[in-house]
N, C-alpha and C positions, 0 to 999 in steps of 0.2 A: 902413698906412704912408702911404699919399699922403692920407688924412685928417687924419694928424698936420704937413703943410705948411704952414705958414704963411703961403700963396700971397696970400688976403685977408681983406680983415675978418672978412668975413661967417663965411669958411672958420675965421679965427681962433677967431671965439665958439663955431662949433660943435666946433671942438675942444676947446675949452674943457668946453663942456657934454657933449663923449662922453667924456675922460679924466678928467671928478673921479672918478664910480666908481674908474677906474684907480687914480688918485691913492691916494685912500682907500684900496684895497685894496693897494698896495704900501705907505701907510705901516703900517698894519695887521699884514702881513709883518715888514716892518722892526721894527718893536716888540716883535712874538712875536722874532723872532730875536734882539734887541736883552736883552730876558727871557731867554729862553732860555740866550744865553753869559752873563749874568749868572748866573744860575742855574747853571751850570756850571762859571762862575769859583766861585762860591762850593763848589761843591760837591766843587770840586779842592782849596779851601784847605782841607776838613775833612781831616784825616791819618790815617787808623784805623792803629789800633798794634798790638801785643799787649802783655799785661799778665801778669805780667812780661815786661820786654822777650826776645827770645828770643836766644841764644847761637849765635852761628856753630859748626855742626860740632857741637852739644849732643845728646848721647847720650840719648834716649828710649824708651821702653819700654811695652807694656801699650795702657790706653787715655790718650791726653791730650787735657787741659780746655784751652782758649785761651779768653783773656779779651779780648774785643777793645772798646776804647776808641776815642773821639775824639778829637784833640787837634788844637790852635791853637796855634802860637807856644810850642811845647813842652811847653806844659799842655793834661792830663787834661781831657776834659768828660765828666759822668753823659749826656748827650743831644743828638743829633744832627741835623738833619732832614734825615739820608740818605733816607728814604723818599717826599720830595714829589716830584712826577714823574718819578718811575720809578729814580730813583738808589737804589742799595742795596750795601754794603760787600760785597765778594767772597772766600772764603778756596782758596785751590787747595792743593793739594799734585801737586807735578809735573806744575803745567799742568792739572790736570784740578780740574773743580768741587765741592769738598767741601760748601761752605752758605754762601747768602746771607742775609742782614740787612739791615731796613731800619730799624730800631731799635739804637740803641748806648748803655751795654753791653750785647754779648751773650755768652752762652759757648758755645762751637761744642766738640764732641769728635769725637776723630779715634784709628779703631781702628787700632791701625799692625800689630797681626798679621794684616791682608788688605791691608797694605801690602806686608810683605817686609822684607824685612832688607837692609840697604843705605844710603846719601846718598839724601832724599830734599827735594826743593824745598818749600817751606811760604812762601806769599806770600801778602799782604792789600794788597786796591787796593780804588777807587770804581770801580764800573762805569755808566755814562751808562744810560739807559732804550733804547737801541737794541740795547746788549750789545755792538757791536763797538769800543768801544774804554776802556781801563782805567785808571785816572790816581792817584798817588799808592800807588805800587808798594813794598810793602816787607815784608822778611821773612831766611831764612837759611834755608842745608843743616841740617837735620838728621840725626842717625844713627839708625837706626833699629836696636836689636840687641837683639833679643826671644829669642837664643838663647844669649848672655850672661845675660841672667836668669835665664833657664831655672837655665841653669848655677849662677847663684849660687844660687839656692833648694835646688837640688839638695845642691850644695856644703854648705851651710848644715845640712841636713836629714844631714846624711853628718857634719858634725862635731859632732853630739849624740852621736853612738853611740860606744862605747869606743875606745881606743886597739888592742886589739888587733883589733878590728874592719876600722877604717881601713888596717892594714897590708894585709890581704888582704881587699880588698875585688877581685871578677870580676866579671866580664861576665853575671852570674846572669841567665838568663832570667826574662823578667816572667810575670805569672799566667796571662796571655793564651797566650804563647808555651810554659807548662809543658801547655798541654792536650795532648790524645794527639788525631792526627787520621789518621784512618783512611778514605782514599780506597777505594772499591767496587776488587774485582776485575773487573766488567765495567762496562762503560756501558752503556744505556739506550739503545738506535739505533729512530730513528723518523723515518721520512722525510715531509718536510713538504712542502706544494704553496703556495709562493712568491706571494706578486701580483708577478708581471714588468710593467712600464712603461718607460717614456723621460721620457726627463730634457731637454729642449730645453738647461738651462745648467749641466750639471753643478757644473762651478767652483763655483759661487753657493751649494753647499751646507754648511748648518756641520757638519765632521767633527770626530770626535775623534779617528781614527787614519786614517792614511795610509800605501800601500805603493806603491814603482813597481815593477814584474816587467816585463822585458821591453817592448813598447810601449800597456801596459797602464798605467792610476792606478788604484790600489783606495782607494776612500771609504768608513771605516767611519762609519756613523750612529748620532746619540744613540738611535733606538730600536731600536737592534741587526740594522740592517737593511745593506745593501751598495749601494755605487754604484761600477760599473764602467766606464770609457772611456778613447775614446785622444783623447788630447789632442793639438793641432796646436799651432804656432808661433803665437802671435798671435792665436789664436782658440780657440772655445770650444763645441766640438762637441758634437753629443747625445753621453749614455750609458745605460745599462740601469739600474734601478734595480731591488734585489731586496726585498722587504718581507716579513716577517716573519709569520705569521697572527695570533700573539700579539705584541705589545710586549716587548723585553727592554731590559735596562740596556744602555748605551752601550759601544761597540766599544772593546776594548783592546789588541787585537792581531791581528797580519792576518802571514799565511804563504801564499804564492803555489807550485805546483809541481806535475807530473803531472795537467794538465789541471784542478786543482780549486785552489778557492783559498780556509783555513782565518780560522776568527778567533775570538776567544774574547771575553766581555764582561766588564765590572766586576762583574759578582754571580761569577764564576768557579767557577758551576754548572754548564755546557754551554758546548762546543765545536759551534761551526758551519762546515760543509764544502759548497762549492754547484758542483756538478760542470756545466763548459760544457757538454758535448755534450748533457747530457738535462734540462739547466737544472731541475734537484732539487735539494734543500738537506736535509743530513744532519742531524740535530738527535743530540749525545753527551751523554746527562747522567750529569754524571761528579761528584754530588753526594757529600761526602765527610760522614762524621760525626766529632763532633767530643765527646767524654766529658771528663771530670774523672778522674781520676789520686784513686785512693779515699786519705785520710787517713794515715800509719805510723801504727801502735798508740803509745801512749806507756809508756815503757820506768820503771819505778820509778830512784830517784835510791838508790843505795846507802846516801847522806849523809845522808837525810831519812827514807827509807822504808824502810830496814829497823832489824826490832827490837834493841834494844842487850842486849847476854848480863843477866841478872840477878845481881846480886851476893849478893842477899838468901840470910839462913840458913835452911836447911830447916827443918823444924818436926819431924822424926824424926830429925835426927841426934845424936849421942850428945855430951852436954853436955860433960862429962870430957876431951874429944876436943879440944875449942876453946880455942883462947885468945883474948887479948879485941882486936878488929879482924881476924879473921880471917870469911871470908866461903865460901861452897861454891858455885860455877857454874854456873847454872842452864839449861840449852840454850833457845836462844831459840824462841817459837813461830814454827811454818810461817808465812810473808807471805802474805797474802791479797791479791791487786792491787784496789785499791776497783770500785766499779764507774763505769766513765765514761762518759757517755752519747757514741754515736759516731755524729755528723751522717750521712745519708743520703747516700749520692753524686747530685750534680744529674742529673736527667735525660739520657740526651744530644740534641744537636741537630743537623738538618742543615746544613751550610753550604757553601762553595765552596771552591774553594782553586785553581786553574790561574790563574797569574799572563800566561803566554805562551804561544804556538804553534809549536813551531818544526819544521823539515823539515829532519833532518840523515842523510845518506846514504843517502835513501829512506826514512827512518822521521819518523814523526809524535811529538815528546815533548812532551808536557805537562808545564810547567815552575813548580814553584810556590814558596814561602816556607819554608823549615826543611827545605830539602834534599830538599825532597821532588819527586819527577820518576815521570813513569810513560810507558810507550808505548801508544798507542793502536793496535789495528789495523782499520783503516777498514772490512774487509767485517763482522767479526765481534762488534766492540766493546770486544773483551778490553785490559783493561789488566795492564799487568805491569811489576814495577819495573827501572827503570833503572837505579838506583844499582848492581847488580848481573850488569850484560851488559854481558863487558869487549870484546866485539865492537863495539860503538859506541860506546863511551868510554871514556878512558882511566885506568888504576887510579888514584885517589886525587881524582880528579876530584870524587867526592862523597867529603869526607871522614868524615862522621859525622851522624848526629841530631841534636837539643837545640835548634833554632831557630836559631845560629847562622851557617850557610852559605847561598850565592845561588849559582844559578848561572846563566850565559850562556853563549850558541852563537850561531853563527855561520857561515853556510855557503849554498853553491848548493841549487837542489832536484836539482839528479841526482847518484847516491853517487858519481860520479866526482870532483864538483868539491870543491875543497879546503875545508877547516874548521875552523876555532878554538873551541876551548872554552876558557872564563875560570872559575873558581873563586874564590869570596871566602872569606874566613875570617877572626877575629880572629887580631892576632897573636901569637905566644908569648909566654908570660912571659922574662923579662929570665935566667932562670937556666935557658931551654933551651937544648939544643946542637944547632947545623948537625949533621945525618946529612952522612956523604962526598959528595963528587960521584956523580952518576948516571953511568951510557954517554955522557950528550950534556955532561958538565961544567960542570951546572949543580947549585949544594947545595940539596937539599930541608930544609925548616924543619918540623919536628914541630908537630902541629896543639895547639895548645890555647887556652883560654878567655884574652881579653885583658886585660891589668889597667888598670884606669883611669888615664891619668896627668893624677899634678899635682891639681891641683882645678877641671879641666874634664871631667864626667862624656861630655859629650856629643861630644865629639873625643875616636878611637881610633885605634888605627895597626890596619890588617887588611892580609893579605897575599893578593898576587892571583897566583894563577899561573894561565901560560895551556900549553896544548897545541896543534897544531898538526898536522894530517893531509892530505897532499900526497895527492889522490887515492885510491887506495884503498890505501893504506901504513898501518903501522902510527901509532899516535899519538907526536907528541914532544914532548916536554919543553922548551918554548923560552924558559921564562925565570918566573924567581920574583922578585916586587920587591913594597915595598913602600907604602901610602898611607894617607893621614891623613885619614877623614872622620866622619861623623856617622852612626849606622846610618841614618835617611834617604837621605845622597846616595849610600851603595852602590849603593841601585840607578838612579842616573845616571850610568850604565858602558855607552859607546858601543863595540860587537862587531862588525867586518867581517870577510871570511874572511883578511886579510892587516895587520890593526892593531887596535890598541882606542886610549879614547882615556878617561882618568879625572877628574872633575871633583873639585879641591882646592881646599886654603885661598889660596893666592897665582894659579891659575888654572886650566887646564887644560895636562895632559900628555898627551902623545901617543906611542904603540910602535909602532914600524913590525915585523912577524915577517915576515922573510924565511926561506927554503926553505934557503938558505944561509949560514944563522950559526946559532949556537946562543943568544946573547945579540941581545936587541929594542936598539934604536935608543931611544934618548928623545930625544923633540922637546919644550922646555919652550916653552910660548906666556905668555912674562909680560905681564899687563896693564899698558892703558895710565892713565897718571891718573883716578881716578874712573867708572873702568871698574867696572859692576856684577861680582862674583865669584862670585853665589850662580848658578850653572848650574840651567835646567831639564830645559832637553831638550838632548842630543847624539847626533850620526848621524854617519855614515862613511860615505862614497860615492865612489866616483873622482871627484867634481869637488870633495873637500876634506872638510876635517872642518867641520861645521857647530851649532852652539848656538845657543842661544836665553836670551833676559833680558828681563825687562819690555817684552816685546814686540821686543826689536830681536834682529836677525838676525846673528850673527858666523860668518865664514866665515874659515879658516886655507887657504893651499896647500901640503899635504902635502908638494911638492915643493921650493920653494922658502922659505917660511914664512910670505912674505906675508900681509897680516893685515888683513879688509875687516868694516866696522861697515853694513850697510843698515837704514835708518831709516824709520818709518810717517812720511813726512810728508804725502804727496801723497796723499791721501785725504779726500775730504769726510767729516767727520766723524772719527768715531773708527774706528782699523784693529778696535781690540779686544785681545782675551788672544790667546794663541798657544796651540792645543789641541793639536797635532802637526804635526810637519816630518818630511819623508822627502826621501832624496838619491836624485839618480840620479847618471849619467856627466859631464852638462855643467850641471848647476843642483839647487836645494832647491825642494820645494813645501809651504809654510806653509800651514794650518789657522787661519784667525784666527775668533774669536766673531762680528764683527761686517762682514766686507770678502770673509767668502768663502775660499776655496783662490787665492794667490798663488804663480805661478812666480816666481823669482829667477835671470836668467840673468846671470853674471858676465860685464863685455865688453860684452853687449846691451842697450842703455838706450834706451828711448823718448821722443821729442820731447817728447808732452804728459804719462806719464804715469812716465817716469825706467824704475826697476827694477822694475813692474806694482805701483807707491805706491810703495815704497819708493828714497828717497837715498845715495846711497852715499855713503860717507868713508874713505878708505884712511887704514890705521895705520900707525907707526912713527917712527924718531924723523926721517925723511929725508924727511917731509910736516911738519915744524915750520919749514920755512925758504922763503922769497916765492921768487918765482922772476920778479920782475921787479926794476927797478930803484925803479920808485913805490914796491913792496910791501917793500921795506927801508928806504925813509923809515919809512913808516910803521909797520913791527917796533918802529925808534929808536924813536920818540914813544909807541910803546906801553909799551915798556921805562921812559920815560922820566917815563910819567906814573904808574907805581906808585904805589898812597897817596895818591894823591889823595882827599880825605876827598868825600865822596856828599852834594852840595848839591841842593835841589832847583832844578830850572830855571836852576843853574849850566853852565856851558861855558868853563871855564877852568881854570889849575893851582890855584887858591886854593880850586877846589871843582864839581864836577859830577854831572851826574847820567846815567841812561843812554845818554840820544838827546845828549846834549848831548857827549858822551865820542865817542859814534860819530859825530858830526856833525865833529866837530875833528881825530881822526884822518884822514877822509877830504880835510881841507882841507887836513893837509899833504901826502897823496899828490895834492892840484890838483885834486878831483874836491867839486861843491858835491850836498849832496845835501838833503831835508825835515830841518826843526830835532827831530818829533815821530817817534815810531816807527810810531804809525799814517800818518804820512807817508810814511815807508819800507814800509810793509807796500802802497800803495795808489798808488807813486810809478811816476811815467809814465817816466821813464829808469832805467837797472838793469835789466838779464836778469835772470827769473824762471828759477832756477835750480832744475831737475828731476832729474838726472843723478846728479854729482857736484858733493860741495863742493872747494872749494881753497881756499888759503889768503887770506886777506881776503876773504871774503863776510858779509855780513852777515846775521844769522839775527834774525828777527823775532816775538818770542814775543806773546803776548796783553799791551800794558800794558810791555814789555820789550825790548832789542835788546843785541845785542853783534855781538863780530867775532873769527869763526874763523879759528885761530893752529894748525890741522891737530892731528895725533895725536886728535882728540877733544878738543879744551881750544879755551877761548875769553879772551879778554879782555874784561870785562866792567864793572860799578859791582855789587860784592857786599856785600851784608847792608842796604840799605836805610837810612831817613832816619837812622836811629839808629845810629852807631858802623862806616857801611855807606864801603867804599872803591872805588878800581878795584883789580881787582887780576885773578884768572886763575879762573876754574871750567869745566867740562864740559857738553857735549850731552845724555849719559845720561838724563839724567830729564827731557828736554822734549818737548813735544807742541804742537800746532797750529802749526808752525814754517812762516813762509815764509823761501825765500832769497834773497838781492838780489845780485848782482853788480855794485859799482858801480864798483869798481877793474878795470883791464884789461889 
């Protein structure tokens, strides 16, 4: 600096002659940058489209092609020069990167059956050579409903066959489900010697099942091994790790009680039991075989296959005798059945079959697919069936063979504490009759095969009844009700020892069984707009009913009904899929692919890191209104700018675009904020908001922004340059979200 004065001459020249370099070199700068936003401009003015344009809310299926073009001033161009420094068209679906192109046209496909069934976000933008920021945004929800297809092919394939066909058309079990499967009398007990270790960060491991017992977390591992610890508040203590000697398939369920704590794996060959005090691991192979059901004989057709009497006249009888068309009847010959050749029966084979582990009144069941249940007894191996020890469960509980029934339990490890068993089953046909009320005055429904209705093979009504055992009392009868799913989601049927909770078509429902009624309680939790419906996972725990969707976390309060949505945002990177969640008394602990074992404690939110990643957002319709005086101007002018047709680099009623929409909103609540959304996502005023959302914040997508209007719904510019407006959509399908607070 003091070279750069201009003090004297002399000083002059040689400032002269030390900053031309400089000189040069900032004009240099200046020129690249100069290039550069040209480059830029240009490369914002190219428009990628899809070809055909795509339809707001447009029903898709299978795999789809997208044809994506470039376009200028409304016209199509064969080629683009997206690809010169670093630029290249982007396609997401829900936020996340499906394929880039640096060439246009290109055609991109998108499997949507490893998408899911549901609204799904489908955008195409230019992305800059840096990646962080997206420019010329455009696109539409799709529906994704690959089991509507299903449906119609099926449907389809069902109105080829006759009409009497159609009429009674059951619940016929498939080829699969007619095998005969024949679980061993005893298991196979072989005690194994464990690699014991420590785990410095337990959390950090990817589980696929999760148990909390007491002040214990049980982590079951993808190679069928176990991670046990106690978890503290805000930290993330060592645990034991128990390993396996051989490799097995990944942990499917995990049963905690009597010092030993069970778990069974996805091959559902062996049951494993690892006892604390002598830290040995029981290894049960409870490998089932699995035959073919030999051929019926084929029976002759009366009609075709046997001989017809002969008419013809003897050759000895006496001519004088007959008159003319008269005939003598000849007894027809013995039927021979031809000879048919009759297929060998297939071999049989071994396979698995223990779906679950459960510990109900001291006993060990093994719980499987087609009704099948067996008891384990841990010193000796013996198994023995269930279905028929009406000392542990209750009559009718299993109703029958054929592949049709599931069953669930639910209960403490000690035979004192109380326990529910649930029974599924199709429902009757339409011309059964209620049997009387039982003792407890509730009418049992006679079991049989469900009849398909309508022409959606894949939705059936099955009836769930549950039971209910106060200690060590006999079983009761607390209630018979019915539900509408998919044989799929039966088994997304959440069991705790005082409710269940069943995922359907409009949402989830909830039974509270009380000790003191004979009739369950139903709690309906109806969704909120744009609320995913398709349920993965559900659990029960005294801190609420919990499920799981595309990753985000809903939590119900059993007591109240309250209804809370936590969101993957605050996560570098991606949180991941959700492998399993388990509840305790005051929080859920999630299982993600890619972020680790997440507590969720409702109430407990952290400065830097909100719900451990996750944002919360309270549901209902009494979070759809501001609660300041600014945040009802601003409702008005949102109200008020509906329809506004989606201009680009607009910011008025005649026409606007995203940041331009949230930009003018906020002027009239008096608050000036960035014209750009990467301005907003990067802007030095606005609380970065970790916690909870509320009403007017501003959520900041990759390339995209709006402003939340609570319940899960936003205010937004939808459907992009083409045909695209402000109007109202949801949070559900977005990722990499920041949130801004810039209203107060």
């Amino acid at each position: 600096m003091r070279i750069c004065l201009p003090a004297f001459a002399s000083r002059r020249r040689a400032s002269a002659v030390i900053h031309f370099p400089v000189f040069v070199f900032h004009s240099l700068v200046l020129l690249c940058l100069a290039a550069s936003a040209a480059q830029a401009q240009r490369a914002a003015r190219v428009r990628p489209a899809f070809e055909p344009k795509l339809v707001r809310r447009q029903t898709v299926s299978g795999i789809v092609r997208f044809r994506i073009v470039a376009r200028r001033d409304g016209l199509p161009h064969e080629f683009a020069p997206i690809g010169s420094g670093g630029w290249a068209v982007v396609v997401r679906i829900d936020g996340h990167l499906l394929a880039a192109r640096t060439k246009l046209p290109a055609i991109v496909e998108w499997d949507t059956r490893k998408a899911g069934d549901g609204i799904h976000e489908v955008h195409v933008a230019v992305r800059n050579p840096r990646g962080d920021q997206e420019v010329g945004v455009e696109g539409a929800p799709l529906i994704v409903d690959n089991a509507s297809a299903d449906t119609a092919a099926e449907a389809a394939q069902l109105s080829q066959t006759s009409l009497t066909q159609q009429t009674d058309v059951r619940d016929v079990p498939s080829d699969q489900e007619a095998l005969i499967l024949s679980p061993p009398s005893a298991a196979k007990v072989q005690l194994l010697k464990p690699r014991l270790s420590r785990s410095v960060k337990p959390l950090a491991t990817r589980a696929t099942a999760l148990l909390r017992s007491g002040s214990r977390l049980y982590i079951g591992l993808p190679d069928g091994g176990l991670v046990f610890c106690t978890p503290d508040i805000g930290a993330n203590r060592g645990g034991s790790v128990v390993r396996l000697p051989i490799p097995e398939s990944p942990v499917l369920s995990l049963a905690a009680g009597g010092g030993r704590v069970w778990w069974s794996t996805e091959g559902g060959r062996a049951v494993y039991a690892y006892t604390d005090a002598t830290h040995v691991v029981t290894r049960y192979d409870v490998t089932a075989t699995l035959t073919t059901p030999p051929p019926p004989p084929l029976m002759p057709d009366s009609a075709t296959d046997t001989a017809p009497a002969a008419t013809a006249a003897t050759a000895d009888a006496d001519p004088g005798q007959q008159t003319a068309g008269d005939a003598v009847p000849v007894d027809p010959p013995a039927f021979v059945p031809p000879s048919i050749p009759v297929a060998p029966a297939a071999p049989p084979k071994l396979t698995g079959w223990v779906r679950e582990v459960v510990l109900l009144r001291g006993r060990v069941l093994l719980i499987g697919d087609s009704a099948t249940l067996r008891v384990l007894d841990p010193r000796t191996g013996a198994l023995t069936d269930g279905t028929s020890d009406r000392n542990l469960l209750p009559e009718g509980a299993i109703p029958g063979e054929g592949g049709t029934a599931r069953l669930y339990a639910a209960a403490g490890s000690d035979s004192r504490a109380s326990a529910l068993v649930v029974s599924v089953v199709p429902a009757p046909l339409p011309e059964a009759t209620p049997a009387p009320p039982n003792e407890s005055g509730v009418e049992t429904i006679p079991v049989a095969y469900s009849k398909v209705p309508g022409n959606s093979p894949r939705w059936r009504r099955y009836v769930l009844r549950a039971w209910r055992c106060q200690g060590e009392g006999d079983w009761k009868l607390v209630g018979t009700f019915a539900t509408d799913a998919t044989p799929e989601r039966t088994a997304r049927l959440a069991v705790a020892p005082d409710a269940l909770a069943t995922a359907e078509r409009e949402g989830l429902r909830l039974l509270t069984v009380r000790a003191d009624s004979a009739h369950p309680l139903e709690l309906p939790y109806a969704l909120s707009p744009g609320m995913p419906s398709s349920t993965d996972r559900v659990v029960l725990g005294p801190s609420g009913l919990w499920w799981e969707q595309r990753g985000i976390v809903f939590r119900a309060d059993t007591r109240t009904g309250a209804r809370d949505a936590f969101l993957p945002w605050n996560v570098q990177g991606e949180m991941g899929a959700v492998l399993a969640i388990a509840a305790d008394d005051k929080s859920v602990w999630v299982a993600t692919t890619s972020a680790g074992i997440r507590r969720i404690r409702p109430g407990r939110p952290d400065v830097s890191d909100g719900y451990n990643g996750y944002v919360r957002a309270r549901l209902g319709s009494g979070t759809l209104r501001p609660q300041t005086e600014r945040g009802n101007r601003v409702a008005g002018a949102i109200e008020a700018w509906q329809g506004v047709p989606y201009v680009w680099g607009g910011q008025s009623r005649s026409g606007a675009d995203c940041s331009g929409f949230v930009m003018r909103m906020h002027q009239v609540g008096g608050v000036s904020i960035p014209r750009t959304s990467a301005g907003m996502r990067h802007a030095s005023q606005g609380k970065r908001v970790r916690d909870e959302l509320r009403w007017g914040d501003t959520l900041v997508y990759p390339g995209h922004c709006a402003i939340y209007i609570g319940d899960g719904r936003t205010a937004e510019t939808v459907g992009g340059s083409r045909g695209g407006s402000v109007s109202h959509s949801s949070i559900w399908i977005r990722s990499s979200v920041v949130v801004r607070r810039f209203l107060r």
